[in-house]
Each structure stands twice: as C-alpha cells, then as structure tokens.
N, C-alpha and C positions, 0 to 999 in steps of 0.2 A: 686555722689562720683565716682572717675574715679579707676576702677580696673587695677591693675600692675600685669604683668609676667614676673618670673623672667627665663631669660634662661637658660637651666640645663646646668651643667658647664662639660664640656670634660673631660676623665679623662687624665690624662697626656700619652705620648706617651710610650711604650714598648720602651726601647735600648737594643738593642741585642748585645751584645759584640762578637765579631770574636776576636777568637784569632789569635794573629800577626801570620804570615807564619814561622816567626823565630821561634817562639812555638812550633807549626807541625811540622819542621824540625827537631829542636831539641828532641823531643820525639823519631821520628823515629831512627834518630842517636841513642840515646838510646835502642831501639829493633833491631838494623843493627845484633849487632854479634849475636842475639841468633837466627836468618834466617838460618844460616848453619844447625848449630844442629834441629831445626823444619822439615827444608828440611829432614834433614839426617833420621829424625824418621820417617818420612813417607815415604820416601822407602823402610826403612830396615822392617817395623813394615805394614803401612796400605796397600802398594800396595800389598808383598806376600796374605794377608788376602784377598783382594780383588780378586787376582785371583784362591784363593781355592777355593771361595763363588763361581767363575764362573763353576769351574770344577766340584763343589758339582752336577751340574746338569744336568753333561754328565754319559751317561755309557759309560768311557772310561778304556781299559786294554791297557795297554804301550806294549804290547806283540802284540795288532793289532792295532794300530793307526788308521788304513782305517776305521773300523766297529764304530769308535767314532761316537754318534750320542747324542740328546737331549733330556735327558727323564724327566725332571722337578722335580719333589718332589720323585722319586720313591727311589732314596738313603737314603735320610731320612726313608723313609717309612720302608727300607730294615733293617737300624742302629735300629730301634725303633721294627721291630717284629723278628728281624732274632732271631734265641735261644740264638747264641754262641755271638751275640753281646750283646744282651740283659745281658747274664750273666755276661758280660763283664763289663755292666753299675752297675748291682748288686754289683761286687765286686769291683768296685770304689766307688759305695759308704761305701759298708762295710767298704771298706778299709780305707777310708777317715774318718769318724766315728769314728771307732776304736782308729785311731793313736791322731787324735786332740783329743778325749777325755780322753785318757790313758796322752797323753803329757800335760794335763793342768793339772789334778791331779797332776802326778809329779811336773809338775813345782810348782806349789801352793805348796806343800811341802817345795821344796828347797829354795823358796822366801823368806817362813816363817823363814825359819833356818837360812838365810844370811839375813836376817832384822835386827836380833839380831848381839850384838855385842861380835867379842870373837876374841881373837887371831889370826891373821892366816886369817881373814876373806879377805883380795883381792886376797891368792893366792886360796882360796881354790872358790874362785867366776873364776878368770882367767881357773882353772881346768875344773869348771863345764861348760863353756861358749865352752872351748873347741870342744866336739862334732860337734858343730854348724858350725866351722870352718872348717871342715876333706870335700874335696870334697867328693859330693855323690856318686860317683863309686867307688872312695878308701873305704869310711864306707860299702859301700855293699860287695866288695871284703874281708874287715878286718873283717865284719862276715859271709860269707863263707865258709872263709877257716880257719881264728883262731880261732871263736868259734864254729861254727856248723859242722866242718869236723867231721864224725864219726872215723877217725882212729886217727890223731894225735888233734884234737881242745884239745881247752880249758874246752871248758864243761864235753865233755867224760872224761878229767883229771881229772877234780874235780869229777868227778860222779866213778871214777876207783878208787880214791882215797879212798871213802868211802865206798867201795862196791856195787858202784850203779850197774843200768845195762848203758848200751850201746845204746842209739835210735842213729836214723838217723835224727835229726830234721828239715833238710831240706825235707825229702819224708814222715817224719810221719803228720808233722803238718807246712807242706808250708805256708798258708798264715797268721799264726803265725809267723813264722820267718821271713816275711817279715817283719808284723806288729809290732816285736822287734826291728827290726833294724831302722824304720824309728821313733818308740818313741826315742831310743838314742838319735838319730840325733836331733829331733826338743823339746825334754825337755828344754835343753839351751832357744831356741827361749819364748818359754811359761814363762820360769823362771826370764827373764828376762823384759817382757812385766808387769809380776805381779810386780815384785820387786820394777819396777816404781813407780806401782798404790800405794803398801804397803808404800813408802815413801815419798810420797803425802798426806797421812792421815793427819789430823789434830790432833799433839800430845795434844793439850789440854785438846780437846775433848775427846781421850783417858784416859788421867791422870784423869780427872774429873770424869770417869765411873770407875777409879780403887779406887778413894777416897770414893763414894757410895758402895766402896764393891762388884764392880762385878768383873768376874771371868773372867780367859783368854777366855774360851771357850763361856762367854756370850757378853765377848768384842769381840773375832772374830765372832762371830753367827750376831750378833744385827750391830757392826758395821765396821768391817772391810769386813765381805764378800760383804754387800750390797755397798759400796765403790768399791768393785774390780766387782762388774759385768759388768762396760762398759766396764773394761780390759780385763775379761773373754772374752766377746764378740768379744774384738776385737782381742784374740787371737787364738779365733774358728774361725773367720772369713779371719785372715792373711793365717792361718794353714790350712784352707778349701781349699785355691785360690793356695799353692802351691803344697799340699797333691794330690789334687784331678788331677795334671797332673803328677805325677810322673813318670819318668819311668824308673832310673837309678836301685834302687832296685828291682824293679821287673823281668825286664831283665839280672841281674847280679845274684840273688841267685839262681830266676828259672826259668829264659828264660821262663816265662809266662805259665810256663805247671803245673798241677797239682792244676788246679782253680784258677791259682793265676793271673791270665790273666785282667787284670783291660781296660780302654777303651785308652788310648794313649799305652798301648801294640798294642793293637788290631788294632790303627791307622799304625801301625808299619807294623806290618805283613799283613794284607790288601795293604799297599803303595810298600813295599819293598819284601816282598815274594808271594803275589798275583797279586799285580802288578795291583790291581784295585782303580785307583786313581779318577776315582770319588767316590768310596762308602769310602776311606780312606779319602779325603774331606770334605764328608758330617761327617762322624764320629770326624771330628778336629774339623768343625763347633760348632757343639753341645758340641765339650768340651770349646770352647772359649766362645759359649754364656752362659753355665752354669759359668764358672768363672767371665763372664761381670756383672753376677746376685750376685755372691758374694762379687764382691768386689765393685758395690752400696751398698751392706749392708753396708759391714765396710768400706765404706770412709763417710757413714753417720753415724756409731762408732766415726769415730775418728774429725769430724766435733762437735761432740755433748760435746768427751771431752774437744776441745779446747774451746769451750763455757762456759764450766765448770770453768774451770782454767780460762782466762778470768772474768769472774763474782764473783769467788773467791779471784781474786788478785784485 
C-alpha cells in the first residue's frame, strides 16, 4: 500500500489596502483651516507656560538682572515652606472649599425650585442666571462699595433700618466677604449644571415611586440625589478649576490684606511688587499643575456622563 501526502495548503495572501493619495489629501484639506487656530493656541497658551517653567528655576529679581543665576528646585522649595506662602496655599484652599460647597447647596436649591413649573419661570431663571454674567471686577466692586460700605451700603441700611449696629464687614470678617461675593457669582453656574441633571431624570421612574406612595423627600433622597451626583461632581470640579485661581475678588475688596491673601494674589505681588520672578514662577507653576489635576477629574466626570446618556438613549 503506497502512502499519500497531502501538501498543507497556503493560506491566501494578506491585501493591504493603501489608501489612494486623493484620500490623504483630502483629509488634510479637511484639517487645513483648524492649523491656524492650533498654531495660534500654542503660542498664546504653551510657549508662555513653557517659558515660566524655565524661569521657575532661576533666582531671578528683575531689579538685578546681572545676579540671575540657576538654582533648580530651591523655588519650589521656598513656595512649599515659606510661612506667608504656605498660608497663602491654606487660604486657597479654604477659599475654594468654602465657595464651591456653599454654591452647590445654593444651587441645588434653586434647581429644585425652577424644576417645578409656575408662572414666570424663564424670567425668573434669566434673573438668577444673571450673577453669572456681571464681569468679576464689576461683582467685586458692586460688593464693596454697595453692600459692604460701612457708611452708605446696603447692608448697614437695612441693619440702620431696624436698629441694628453698624460693622465694617470688610475689616471685621474679610475673607467672609470675599467668600459672599464669589457664592453670588458662581450660584448661577451650580444652578444650572443641577437643573440639567434634574431634567434628565427619568419621569417614569419618578411617577412610579409616587404611585407606591413615596414621598418628595424619599423621591429626592433615594432617587433624585443619587442621579445628580456625577453633576454634583462635576460642578465641584468646574467650580474648583476656576475658584482656586481667582484673583479679581480678592484684590478688589482687599487687596489681599487681612488673610485673605490666597496663592495667585501672592503670584501677584511676588511678580509685580517684589519683582522676584523666579519664585513668582514657581508659585504659578503649582497653581497650574494643581488645576491640570482637577480638571482630569472632571473631564473624566463629564466623559462618564456622556456614557451614561449614551447607553441610556
């Protein structure tokens, strides 16, 4: 008996497709006009940053040019134990703390109340949206001087009116009055971040918990708040990235004096009245990497919502 082998059979060849060059062309043409504006971001935006980062690690004072020389980490070092900058970090975070969590309460309030339907509801939405609008030096000036003035404001009026007393509330309780004036401003922001979330609920789902007899307060517990906490998140996380550089308020009510001195003050006066631009630098550095850090959070917030919506639609 005569044994056969059969030969293994090849497998057919790989075609790699090239796309035609009219392809490639045409893509590009497509990406041609957004080249400017890319260009244009990277000089107004990466090169400045690039050349702080170099300066962060000179000790240079603009008042001797000549004695510039290269001391590597030792600004950082300075930003991270000096007292008055340290406090400075302290009270940006306070600061920052404070207003994002006081402004999502609020907001969370007003959301609830323009959820509902009543009369009046777009003008009185357009009102509250307001604040939001007002440049930030106008809102610091308009509480300054109309409400916190101790001779003529608004508050001593109402407080004269009723036999109150008289404070000062800008030298009794400074970085309270900051921390008023920048919740006004950023409520809107909050109130409208929720109001989104609030109208994205699933009314079924609702109706359905109100047919078994539950209650507002066990429909919003059970299931409207657990709904709004990627909003929540992501409006502690918006609110962090622009709170945590502020500097319009704090250089308008108090020129940064009376503790209320947060760390882009300090960038300030370091740059502009000390005139030491490497340790003013180094101290911008550290404010841009801590905002680089929050706002990966919330661009991983609001990745997660579109996911959501997505998989829900």
């Amino acid at each position: 008996m005569t044994a056969t082998t059969t030969a293994p059979i090849a497998p057919p060849p790989v075609r790699v497709e090239h796309r035609p060059r009219s392809d490639r062309l045409r893509a590009w043409a497509t990406r041609a006009p957004l080249l400017p504006a890319l260009i244009f971001m990277i000089v107004v935006t990466q090169l400045p940053f690039v050349a702080t980062l170099v300066i962060s690690f000179f000790d240079w004072n603009s008042l001797y040019p000549d004695a510039r020389r290269f001391t590597g980490l030792s600004n950082y070092a300075e930003v991270l134990t000096d007292p008055d900058l340290r406090q400075s970090v302290g009270t940006t975070i306070l600061l920052t703390a404070a207003v994002v969590l006081a402004s999502l309460a609020l907001g969370l309030v007003l959301a609830l109340l323009l959820d509902r339907r009543f009369k009046g509801r777009g003008v009185v939405r357009t009102l509250l949206i307001a604040p939001f609008l007002v440049v930030p030096v106008a809102a610091a000036l308009l509480w300054k001087h109309v409400l916190y003035n101790p001779e003529y404001g608004l508050l001593n009026g109402l407080l004269h009116y009723v036999g109150g007393p008289q404070p000062d509330w800008i030298s009794n309780t400074p970085l309270l009055a900051v921390e008023a004036a920048l919740v006004w401003q950023w409520t809107p922001f909050m109130m409208l971040i929720l109001l989104a979330g609030l109208q994205s609920r699933d009314q079924e789902q609702i109706e359905a918990a109100r047919v078994d007899g539950a209650s507002d307060w066990q429909i919003f517990r059970h299931l409207t708040l657990p709904h709004l906490r990627r909003y929540l998140e992501l409006g502690a996380l918006l609110g962090s990235i622009y709170i945590v550089q502020n500097f319009d308020a704090v250089f308008t009510i108090t020129s940064g004096g009376l503790g209320t001195a947060n760390l882009p003050y300090t960038v300030y006066q370091s740059f502009y009245q000390a005139h030491e631009n490497g340790l003013a630098s180094a101290a911008g550095v550290l404010v841009v990497i801590g905002s680089i850090i929050i706002a990966t959070f919330a661009l991983r917030v609001v990745s997660s919502l579109f996911r959501e919506e997505v998989s829900r639609a």
